[in-house]
N, C-alpha and C positions, 0 to 999 in steps of 0.2 A: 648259520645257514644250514639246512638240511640236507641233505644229501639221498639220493633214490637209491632203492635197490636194483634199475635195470636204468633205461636210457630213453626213460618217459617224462613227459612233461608234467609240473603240477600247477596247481594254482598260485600266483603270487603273493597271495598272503600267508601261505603256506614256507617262504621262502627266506622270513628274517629276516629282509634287508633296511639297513640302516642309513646307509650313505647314496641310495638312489632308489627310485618308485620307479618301480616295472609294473605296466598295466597291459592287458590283453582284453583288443576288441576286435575278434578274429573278425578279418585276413589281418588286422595290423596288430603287433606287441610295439608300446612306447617306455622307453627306457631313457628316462629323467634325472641325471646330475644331482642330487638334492642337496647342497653344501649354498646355498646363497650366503652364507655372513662369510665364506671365505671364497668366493666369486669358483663357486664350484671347483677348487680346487682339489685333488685328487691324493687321498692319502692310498696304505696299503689295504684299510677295508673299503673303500670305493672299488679299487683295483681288483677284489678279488670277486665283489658285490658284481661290478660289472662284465667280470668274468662269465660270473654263475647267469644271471640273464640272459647273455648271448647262449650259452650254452643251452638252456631250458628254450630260447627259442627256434635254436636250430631243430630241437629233437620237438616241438609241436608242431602237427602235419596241419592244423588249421591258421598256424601262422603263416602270410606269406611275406610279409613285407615288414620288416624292423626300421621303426623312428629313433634316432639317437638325439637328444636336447638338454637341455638345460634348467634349472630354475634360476629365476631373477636378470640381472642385468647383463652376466657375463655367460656363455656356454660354457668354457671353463679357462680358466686359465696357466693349467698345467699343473705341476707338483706343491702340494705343499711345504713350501720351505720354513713354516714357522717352526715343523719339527725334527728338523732335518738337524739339526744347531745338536742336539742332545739326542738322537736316534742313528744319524748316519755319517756327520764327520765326523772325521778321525777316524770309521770304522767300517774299512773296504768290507770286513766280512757281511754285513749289516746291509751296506749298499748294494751288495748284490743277489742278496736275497731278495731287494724291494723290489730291483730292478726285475729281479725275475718275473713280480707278481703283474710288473707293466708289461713284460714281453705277453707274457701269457693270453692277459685282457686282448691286447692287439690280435693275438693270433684269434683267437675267440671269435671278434668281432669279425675280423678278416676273412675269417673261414666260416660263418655262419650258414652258406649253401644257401643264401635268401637274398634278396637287393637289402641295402642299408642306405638309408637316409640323413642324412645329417639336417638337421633343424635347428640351424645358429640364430640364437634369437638375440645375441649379444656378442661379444668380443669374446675371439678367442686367440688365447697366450701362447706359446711356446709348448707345451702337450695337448693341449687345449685342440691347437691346429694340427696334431698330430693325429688328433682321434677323429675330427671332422673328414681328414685327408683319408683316414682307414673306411671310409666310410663308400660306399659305390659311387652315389651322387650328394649333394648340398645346395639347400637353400639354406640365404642369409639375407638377412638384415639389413637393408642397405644404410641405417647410421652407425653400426657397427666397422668395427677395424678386425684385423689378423695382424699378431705383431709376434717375431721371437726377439727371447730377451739372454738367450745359456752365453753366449759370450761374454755377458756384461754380468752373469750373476754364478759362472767358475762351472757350467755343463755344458757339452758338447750338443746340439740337437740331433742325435744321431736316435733318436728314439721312433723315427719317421719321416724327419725332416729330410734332413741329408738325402736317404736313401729315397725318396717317390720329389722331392722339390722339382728337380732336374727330370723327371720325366713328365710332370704332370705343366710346369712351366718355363723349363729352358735353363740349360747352365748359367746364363749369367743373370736371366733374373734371381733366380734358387741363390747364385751368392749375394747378390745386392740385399734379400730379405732376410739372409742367415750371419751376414757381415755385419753391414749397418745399421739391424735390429730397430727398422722404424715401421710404421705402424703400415698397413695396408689399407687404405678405405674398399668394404666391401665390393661398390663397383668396380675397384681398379682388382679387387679379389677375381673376380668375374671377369673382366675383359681376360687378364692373364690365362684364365682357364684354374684356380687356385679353387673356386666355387663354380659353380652354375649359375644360381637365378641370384642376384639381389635385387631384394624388392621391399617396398616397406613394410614398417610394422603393420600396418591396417591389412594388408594383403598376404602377411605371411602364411597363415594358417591355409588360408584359400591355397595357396600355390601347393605348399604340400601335401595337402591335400588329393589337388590335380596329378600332382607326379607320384603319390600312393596310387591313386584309381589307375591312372597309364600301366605302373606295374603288375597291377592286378590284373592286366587282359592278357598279359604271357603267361607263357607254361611254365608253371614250374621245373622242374627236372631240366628245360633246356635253356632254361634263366640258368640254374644253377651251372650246366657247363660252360654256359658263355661267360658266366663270371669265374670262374677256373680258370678258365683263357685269358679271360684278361687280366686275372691276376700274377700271370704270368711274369714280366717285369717286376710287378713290386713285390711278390715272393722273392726275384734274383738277387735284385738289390737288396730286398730285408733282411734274408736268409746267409748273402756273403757275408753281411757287417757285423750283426746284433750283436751278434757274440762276444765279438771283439769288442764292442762297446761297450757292451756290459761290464769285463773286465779292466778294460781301460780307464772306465767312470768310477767304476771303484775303489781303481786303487788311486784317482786323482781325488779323492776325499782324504786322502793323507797329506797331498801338499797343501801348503803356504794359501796359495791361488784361489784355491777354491774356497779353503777356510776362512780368507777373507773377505772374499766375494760376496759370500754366504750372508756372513755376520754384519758387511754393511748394508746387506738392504734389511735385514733383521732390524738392524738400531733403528732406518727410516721408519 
């Protein structure tokens, strides 16, 4: 990835990326998942790829509205554990550099000073929902699900979950989906307040579409504070825990639990 000399925007082709397609058709930049044979899941150069995007279209003054999506069946479904077996257990030092390059991404997104869209055109996992959730607003899918699965596979969801569940749908729904790890069908994502629109595939594009043009008729700059404002909360919550999460995940790639968590969905 390139890197600029001040805090100007360049062309996307201009930018390297391997593990996701950023396109810009000012007022909108669309920032696409590109991993389909591993249902978009998200290693360390996704993390950093999706980084640099958000970044490039904070600093473009003819962008005003950022689409987040996916390709293929799933929008994403969180971390890549097929390399996690030989990169990150057994080695908290490892895991917490990766962990950093998620923090990072999140903040990115979160702080882009522009509405964000989320565009679930498929099921989204346990990170997956995490980045949907960083996102302002979300259309989805309505034969898609939203499921977390870190209880059952030795990580905590503390990567978003934890911290925005309980505000965006209620302490005890936030543990019934962070506990029981069962799937969410999109409308019930939506009634909860988890999404906004589910609607179907035939209508997806239309709807976001409708809700790009909507954002297009505010002002910018007082878009931008109002989203300041109401990030308010999930700054509080993000900013008291991550940290401690980050550490705490770390060093749980040493024990037992995790390592074997890991390794049996590896063998499935």
């Amino acid at each position: 990835m390139s890197e600029p000399p001040a805090p100007r925007p360049l062309p996307p082709e201009e930018l390297g990326f391997e593990r996701i397609v950023y396109t810009k058709e000012p007022p909108r930049a669309t920032i696409r998942l590109n991993r389909p044979e591993v249902l978009n899941a998200f290693d360390f150069r996704m993390l950093r790829e999706l980084a640099r995007a958000c970044e490039d279209a904070s600093w473009d003054d003819e962008i005003r509205v950022v689409v987040l999506t996916g390709t293929g069946r799933a929008f994403c479904v969180g971390a890549d554990l097929t390399s996690w077996d030989d990169e990150l257990v057994g080695k908290p030092g490892e895991y917490w550099k990766w962990f950093g390059a998620f923090e990072d991404a999140h903040d990115r997104l979160r702080e882009i000073g522009k509405p964000t869209l989320a565009r679930v055109q498929g099921i989204a996992v346990g990170g997956g929902n995490e980045l949907q959730m960083a996102c302002d607003l979300a259309v989805m899918v309505e034969d898609a699900f939203i499921r977390h699965v870190g209880p059952e596979h030795g990580s905590v969801p503390a990567g978003g979950a934890t911290q925005w569940l309980p505000i965006m749908v209620g302490d005890r729904r936030a543990r019934e989906i962070l506990l029981l790890c069962e799937e969410i069908p999109a409308r019930q994502a939506a009634e909860w307040g988890l999404v906004n629109w589910a609607v179907p595939a035939a209508e997806l594009d239309a709807k976001v579409d409708a809700v790009v043009e909507s954002l297009l008729r505010k002002l910018p700059q007082t878009t931008r504070y109002t989203k300041q404002q109401l990030n308010w909360w999930r700054d509080l919550a993000w900013h008291e825990t991550v940290g401690h999460a980050r550490d705490w995940l770390s060093l749980s790639m040493l024990g037992d639990e995790a390592k074997d968590a890991i390794n049996r969905f590896l063998d499935r």
